[in-house]
N, C-alpha and C positions, 0 to 999 in steps of 0.2 A: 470317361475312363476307358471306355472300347475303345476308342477315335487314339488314346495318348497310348495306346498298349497293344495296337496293330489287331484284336480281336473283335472277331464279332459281337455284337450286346446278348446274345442267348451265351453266349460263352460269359462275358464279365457276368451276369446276373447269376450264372453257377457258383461262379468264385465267390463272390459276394452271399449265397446262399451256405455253401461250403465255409467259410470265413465264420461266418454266422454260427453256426450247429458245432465247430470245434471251439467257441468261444472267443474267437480271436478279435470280431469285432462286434459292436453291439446295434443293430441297425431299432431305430427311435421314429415309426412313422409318421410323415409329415414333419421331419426334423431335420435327419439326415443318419448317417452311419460312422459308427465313433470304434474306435480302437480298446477295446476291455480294458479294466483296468489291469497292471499287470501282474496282481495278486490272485487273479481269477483261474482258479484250477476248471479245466473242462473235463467234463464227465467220460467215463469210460468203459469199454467193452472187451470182455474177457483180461477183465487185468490189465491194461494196456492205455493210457492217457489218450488224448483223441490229438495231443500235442506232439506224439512219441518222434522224436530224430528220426528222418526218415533213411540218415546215412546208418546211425546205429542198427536201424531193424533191418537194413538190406545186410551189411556186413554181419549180424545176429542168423538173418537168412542163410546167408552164402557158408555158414561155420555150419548149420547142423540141417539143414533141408538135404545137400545131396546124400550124405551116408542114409536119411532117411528112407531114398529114390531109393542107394541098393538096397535097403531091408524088405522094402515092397520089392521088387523083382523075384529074391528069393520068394516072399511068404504070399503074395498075390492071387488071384484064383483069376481065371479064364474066364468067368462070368463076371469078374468085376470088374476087371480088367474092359470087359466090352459095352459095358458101360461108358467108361471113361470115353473110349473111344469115340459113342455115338455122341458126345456131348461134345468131342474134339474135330467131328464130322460138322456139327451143328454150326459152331463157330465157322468154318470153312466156308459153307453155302453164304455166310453172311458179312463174305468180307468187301463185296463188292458193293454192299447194301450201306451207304454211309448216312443213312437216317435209323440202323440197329447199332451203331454203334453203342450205345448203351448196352445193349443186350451181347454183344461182342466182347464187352470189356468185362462184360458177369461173367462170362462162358469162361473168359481166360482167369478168371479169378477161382473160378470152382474146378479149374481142372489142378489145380494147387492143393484146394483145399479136399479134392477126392482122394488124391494120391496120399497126403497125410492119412486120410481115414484110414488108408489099407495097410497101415504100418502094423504087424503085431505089436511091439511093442508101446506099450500104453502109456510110460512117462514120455518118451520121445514126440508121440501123436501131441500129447497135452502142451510141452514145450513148444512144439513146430504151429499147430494149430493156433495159438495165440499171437504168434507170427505172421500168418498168413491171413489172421483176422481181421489184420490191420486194413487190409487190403479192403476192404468192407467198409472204414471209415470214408466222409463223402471226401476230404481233400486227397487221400488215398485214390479216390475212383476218380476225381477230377482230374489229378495228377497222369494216370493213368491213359483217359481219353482224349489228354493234350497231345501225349506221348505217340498214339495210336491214331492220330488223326490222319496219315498217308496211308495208301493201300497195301506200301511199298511194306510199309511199319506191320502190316495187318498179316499178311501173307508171313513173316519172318518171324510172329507170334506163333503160327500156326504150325510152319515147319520145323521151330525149336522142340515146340509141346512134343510133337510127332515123333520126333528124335527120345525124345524122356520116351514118351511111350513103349514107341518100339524097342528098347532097352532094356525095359523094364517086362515085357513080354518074354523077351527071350533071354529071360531070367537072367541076364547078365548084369551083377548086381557094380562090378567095376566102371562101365560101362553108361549105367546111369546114374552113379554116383558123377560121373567127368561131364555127361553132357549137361545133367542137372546144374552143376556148379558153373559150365560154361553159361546155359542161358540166364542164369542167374547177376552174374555179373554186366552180361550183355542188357538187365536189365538197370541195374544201380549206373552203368553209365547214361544209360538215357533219361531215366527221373531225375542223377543229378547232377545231370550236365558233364561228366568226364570225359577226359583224355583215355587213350587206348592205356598210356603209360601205366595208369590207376591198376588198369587188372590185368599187366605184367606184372608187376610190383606185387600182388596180388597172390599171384598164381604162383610164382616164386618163395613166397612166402610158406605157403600150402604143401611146395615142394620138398 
């Protein structure tokens, strides 16, 4: 399967591990690995299938994460805010590091999941939070570290976040509401393979 799919075998053994834990196949040791039936519902966290579209939850993303971004800029504090930071720091040191990549792809995952936290508003956090949960499942983090696998990819993680941050610092709530929704889209194109066309179309819509 590595040999027919261009990847390395620690990478197919993830898919196949990933495959496995959303239910998609069902591996029989000493047998071989068989396709679920396709009545098999996979289990799920915070409300959320482990099967969930990943174009519905990126477009689900992209409608309510950035107004989110401005509400933290208003309501935000300086100490939480510097937090985020060193955790945004943290990832940086380690983009050169291509055996943390794992620890690379948590880092970008929980600077998502900090910025919800600091939302006052408590239904919006619970709505966006089960969103960004997703991100937690393993085909989710697989998905993710296929994506991130260039330094080129790693660095442009970094300086998106950077951009939310600093926005959101100086409390300009317009500000990172646009760049939130840009990296966000910049993300849905690279997990699912898009054309630029997708988020004109997109953005225009918004408009």
């Amino acid at each position: 399967m590595a040999e027919q799919l261009g990847v390395s075998r620690p990478t197919a053994r993830e898919a196949i591990l990933a495959l496995e834990l959303i239910g998609a196949v069902t591996v029989r040791h000493g047998d071989g690995t068989y396709i679920s039936e396709t009545h098999h519902r996979p289990f799920s966290v915070s409300g959320l299938d482990f099967g969930s579209n990943p174009r519905e939850v990126m477009e689900a993303r992209i409608l309510v994460e950035p107004p989110l971004s401005g509400l933290v800029a208003r309501d935000a504090s300086s100490s939480e805010l510097d937090r985020v930071q060193e955790e945004l720091d943290a990832a940086a040191r380690l983009i050169d590091d291509v055996t943390a990549l794992p620890a690379f792809v948590d880092l970008g995952m929980e600077f998502h999941a900090r910025l919800t936290r600091l939302c006052s508003n408590r239904i919006l956090v619970h709505v966006v939070s089960d969103l960004v949960d997703v991100d937690r499942q393993p085909l989710w983090v697989l998905l993710n570290q296929l994506v991130l696998q260039t330094r080129q990819s790693r660095v442009t993680m970094v300086e998106e976040h950077q951009c939310v941050l600093d926005s959101v610092r100086a409390g300009d709530a317009d500000a990172a509401e646009q760049v939130m929704r840009s990296h966000l889209h910049a993300n849905r194109r690279q997990l699912l393979l898009e054309d630029l066309s997708a988020d004109s179309n997109a953005n225009r819509d918004i408009a």
